[in-house]
N, C-alpha and C positions, 0 to 999 in steps of 0.2 A: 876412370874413377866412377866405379857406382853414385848414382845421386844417394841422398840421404832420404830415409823412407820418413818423412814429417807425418803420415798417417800414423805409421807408426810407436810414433813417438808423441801421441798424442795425450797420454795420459800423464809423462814428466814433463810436456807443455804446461798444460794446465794446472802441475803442481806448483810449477816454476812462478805461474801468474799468480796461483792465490799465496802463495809465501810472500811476493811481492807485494799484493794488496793486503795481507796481516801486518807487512813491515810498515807498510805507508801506514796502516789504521794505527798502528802500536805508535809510530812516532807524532801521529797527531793526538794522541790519547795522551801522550806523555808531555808533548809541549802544551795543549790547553791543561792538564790538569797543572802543571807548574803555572801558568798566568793567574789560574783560582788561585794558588794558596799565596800569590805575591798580593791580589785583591782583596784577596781574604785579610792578610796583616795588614794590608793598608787600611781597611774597613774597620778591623779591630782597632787600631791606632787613630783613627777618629771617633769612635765610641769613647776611648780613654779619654780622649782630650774634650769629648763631648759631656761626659760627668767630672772630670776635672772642672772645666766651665759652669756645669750646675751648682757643682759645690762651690765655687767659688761666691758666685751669683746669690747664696741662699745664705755665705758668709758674712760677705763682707759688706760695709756699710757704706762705700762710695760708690759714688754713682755716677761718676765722670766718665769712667768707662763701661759700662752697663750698655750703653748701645750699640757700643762695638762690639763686644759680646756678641749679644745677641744677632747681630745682622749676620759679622764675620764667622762666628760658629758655630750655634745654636741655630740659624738660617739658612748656614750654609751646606746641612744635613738636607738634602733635598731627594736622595736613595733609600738608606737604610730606615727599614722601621724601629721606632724607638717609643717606649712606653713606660713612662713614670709614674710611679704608685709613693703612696706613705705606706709607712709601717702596719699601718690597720689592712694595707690592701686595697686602701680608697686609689683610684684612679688621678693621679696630679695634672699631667701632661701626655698627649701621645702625638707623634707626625709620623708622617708616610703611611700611614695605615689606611687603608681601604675598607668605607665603614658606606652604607648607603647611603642618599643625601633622601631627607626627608622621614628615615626612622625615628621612633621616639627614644628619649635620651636612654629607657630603661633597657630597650633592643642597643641600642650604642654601647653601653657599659657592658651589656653580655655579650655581644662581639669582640670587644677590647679585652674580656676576659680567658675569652679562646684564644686569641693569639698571644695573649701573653702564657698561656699554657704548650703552644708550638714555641714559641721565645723557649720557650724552658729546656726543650727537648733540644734544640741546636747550643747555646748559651748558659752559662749559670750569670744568674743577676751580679751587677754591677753593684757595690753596698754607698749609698753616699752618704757621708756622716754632716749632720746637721745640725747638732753640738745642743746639748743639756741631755744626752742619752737618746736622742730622737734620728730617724732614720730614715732615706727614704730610698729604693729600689727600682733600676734602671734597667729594663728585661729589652733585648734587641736579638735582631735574627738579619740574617742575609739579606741583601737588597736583592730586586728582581733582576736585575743584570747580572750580580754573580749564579745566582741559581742558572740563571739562560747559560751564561757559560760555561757551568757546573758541565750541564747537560747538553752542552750544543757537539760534544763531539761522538755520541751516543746515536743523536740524531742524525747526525751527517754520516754514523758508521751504516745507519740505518738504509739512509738514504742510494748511498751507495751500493749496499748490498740490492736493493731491489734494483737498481739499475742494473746491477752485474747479473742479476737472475733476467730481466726483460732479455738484457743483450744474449743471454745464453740461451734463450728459448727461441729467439728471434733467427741469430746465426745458425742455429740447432735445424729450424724450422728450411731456413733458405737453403742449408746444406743436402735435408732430406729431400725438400725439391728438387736439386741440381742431381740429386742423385737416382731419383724418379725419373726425370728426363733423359739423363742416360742410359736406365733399365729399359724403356718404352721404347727409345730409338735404338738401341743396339735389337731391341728383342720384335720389334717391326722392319727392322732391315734386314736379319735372318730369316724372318720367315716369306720374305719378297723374293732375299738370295736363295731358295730352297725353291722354290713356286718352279724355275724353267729345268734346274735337273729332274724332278718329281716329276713334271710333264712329261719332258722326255722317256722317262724310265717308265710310264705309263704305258707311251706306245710301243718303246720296245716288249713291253710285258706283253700289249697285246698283238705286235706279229709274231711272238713267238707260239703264241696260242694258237695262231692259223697257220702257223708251219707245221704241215706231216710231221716234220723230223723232230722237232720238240715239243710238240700239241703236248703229250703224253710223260715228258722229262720231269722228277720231281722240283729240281732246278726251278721251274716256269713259277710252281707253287709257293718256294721260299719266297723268290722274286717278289712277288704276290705281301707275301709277310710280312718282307721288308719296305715296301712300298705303303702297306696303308702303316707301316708303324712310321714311315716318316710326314703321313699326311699328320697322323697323332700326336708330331715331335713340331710341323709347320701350326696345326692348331692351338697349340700351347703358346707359340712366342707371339700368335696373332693375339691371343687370351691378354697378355702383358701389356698393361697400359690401358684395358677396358674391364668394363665392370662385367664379370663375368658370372653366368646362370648357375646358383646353386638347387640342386634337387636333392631331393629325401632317396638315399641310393643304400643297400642293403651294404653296411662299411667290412662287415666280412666278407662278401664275396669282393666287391672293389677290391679291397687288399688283397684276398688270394688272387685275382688273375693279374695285378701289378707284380707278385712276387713269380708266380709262373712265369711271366712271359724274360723276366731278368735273370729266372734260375736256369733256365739254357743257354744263356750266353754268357756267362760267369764261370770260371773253374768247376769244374766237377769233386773238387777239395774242400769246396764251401756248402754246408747242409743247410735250410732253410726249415724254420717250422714256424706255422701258424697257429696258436692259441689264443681260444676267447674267454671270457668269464659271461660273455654276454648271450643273450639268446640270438639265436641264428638268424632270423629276421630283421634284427637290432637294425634302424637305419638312422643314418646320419646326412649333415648339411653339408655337401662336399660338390665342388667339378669335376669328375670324374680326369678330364685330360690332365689339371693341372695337379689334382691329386697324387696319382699316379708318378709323375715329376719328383713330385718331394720324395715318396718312398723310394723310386729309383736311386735319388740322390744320396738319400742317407745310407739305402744299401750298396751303392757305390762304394762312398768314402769308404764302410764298414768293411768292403774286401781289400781296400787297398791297405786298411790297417792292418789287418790280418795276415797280409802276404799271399793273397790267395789260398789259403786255408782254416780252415777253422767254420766257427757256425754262429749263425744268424738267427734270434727269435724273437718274431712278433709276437706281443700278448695285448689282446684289445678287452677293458677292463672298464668301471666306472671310478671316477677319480675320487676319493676319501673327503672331499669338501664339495664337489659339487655333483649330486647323482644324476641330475639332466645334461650332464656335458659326456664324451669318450676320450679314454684316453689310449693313445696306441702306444706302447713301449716298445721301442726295438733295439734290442741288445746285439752286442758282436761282441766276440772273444780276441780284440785286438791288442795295440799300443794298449790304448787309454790315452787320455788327454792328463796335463799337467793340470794342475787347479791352477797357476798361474797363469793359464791360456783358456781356460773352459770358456770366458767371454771372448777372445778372438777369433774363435772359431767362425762365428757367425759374421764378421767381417768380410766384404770383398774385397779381397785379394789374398786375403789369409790362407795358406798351402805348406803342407810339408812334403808334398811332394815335387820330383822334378819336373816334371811336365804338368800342364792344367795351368787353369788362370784362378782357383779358389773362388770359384763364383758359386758353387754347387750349394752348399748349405746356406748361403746368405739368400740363394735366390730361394731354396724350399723356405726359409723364415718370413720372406716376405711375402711369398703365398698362402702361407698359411697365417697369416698375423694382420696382412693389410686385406687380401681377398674372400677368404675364412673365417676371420674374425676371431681364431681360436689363439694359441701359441704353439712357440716350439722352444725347446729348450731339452739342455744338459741334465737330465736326473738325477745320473751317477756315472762316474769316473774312475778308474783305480788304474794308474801305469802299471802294464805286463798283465792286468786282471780284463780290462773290456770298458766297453762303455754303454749307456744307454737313455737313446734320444727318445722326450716324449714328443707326443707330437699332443695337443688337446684341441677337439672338434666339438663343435654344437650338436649335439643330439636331436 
């Protein structure tokens, strides 16, 4: 049994987690907001019985029980703010209200005035009748505990989300490390594993050279060709994992002899054309070895989509938003990518073919993006029509 590709499956992972974290946030939103509105009646329900108690209080003429009253419910309001006026507006009574200690009475009155105007906006006044046509008006608004509760799970949604982004950036960050690590040592142990054939093949290049019999063979010459293109292919994976020297390099001719030295080893059913919009001197911020890498790679992939036939065109242009930058376009007349794969591509391990490990384009993105400083990316796609990668450089 195949294992299960969890890479792959990383993006119904994460859909799977934040559904999860909406369910939990949705069932906490939904249980605190039911404990407000059970607070909220209760609160109301002691307002009631707290102008019940007033009117009673402003009624009636015994006085036996007046200080129970007041201890037991009029005292026992020690939350909610409550502010009593007469009919005129004059200010009677107010508690809970947070008024500064040491204002003058007339700053006191027009603070008690504003909050009886926020009272209005939550509340309509409470009317208590006080008999000969006289009246007086009981304005109250939420205590500070319901409002905290109101909004404590806003804040907790809050809170939670910045965690869930720390942890995402975090695990984000350790992944790309671990993945760095593995780029660096696999791409320092190829070019260690390369160092005693290339040696070798060195000297056989050079007794062949002192041999009468093949001094003269063109054989010696390829030899020759393929030998410094593997010192080219050992410098690149030493490049991987170090900061490597960018210089000011003429980015048309670099591109033409990248696409030379691929177009002889490539089907002769694959045509290649280089176009610029730029002046022929144009130079750009590039490492020429590791350069060369990426465009090999994308014209790789580009024949494999193809099927070994069809054509290939670089166009090296200024990009519409930023005139100091190059952009290199390179189209192929292949597949096409699916728009539901256009971001998998650049994945390591991501392949449609039988053979290869799908490292090819992951590794040109990161040369170009972490050592470059520029980007790469999908321009345009069309299945059966072609594709076309840019690649953007510092000018």
């Amino acid at each position: 049994m195949l294992p299960i590709p969890i890479y792959d499956q990383k993006s119904r992972i994460k859909l799977v987690i934040v559904a999860v974290a909406l369910l939990i946030g949705a069932a906490t939103v939904i249980y605190t907001n039911v404990l407000v509105q059970r607070l909220s009646e209760r609160e109301q329900e002691q307002i009631d019985l707290y102008a019940k108690t007033q009117r009673y209080i402003i009624n009636t003429e015994e006085t036996s029980n007046l200080s129970f009253l007041m201890d037991e419910i009029i005292g026992a309001n020690t939350t909610i703010p409550v502010i009593v006026t007469d009919g005129e507006g004059n200010i009677v009574d107010a508690r809970n209200v947070s008024v500064p200690k040491g204002v003058s009475e007339q700053t006191s009155i027009r603070l008690l005035r504003k909050e009886i105007e926020l009272m209005k906006e939550q509340h309509p006044p409470i009317i208590i009748e006080i008999g000969a046509g006289l009246r007086n008006f009981l304005y109250y608004k939420e205590s500070d505990l319901l409002t905290q509760l109101r909004y404590y799970p806003l804040v907790q949604l809050a809170i939670i989300g910045c965690l869930g982004v720390i942890a995402y950036f975090a695990f984000s960050y350790s992944r790309r490390a671990e993945q760095n690590r593995v780029w660096v040592g696999l791409a320092k142990e190829t070019a260690h594993q390369l160092g005693t054939p290339l040696s070798s093949l060195v000297g056989w290049q050079a007794y062949l050279r002192e041999s009468e019999r093949f001094r003269d063979e063109p054989i010696v010459e390829e030899l020759g060709k393929d030998i410094r293109r593997l010192e080219i292919i050992t410098e690149r994976f030493s490049n991987i994992g170090s900061v490597p020297v960018l210089n000011d390099e003429n980015i048309l001719r670099v591109t033409q002899n990248a696409i030379s030295y691929l177009q002889s080893r490539v089907s002769r059913k694959v045509s290649f054309e280089v176009k610029t919009d730029l002046p022929t001197d144009t130079p750009a911020q590039v490492n020429i070895p590791l350069f060369d890498w990426v465009i090999e790679n994308i014209c790789k992939n580009a024949v494999d989509a193809m099927d070994g036939r069809g054509s290939i065109t670089i166009h090296l242009r200024r990009p519409i938003r930023n005139k100091s930058q190059i952009a290199i376009d390179i189209t192929d007349t292949g597949k096409g990518i699916p728009k539901s794969k256009m971001e998998r591509v650049f994945l390591p391990g991501y392949t449609t073919k039988k053979r290869g490990w799908g490292l090819g384009l992951a590794l040109a993105k990161r040369i170009i993006e972490n050592y470059h400083k520029g980007r790469l990316f999908v321009k345009w796609s069309e299945p059966g029509r072609g594709t076309t990668f840019r690649v953007i450089l510092n000018g």
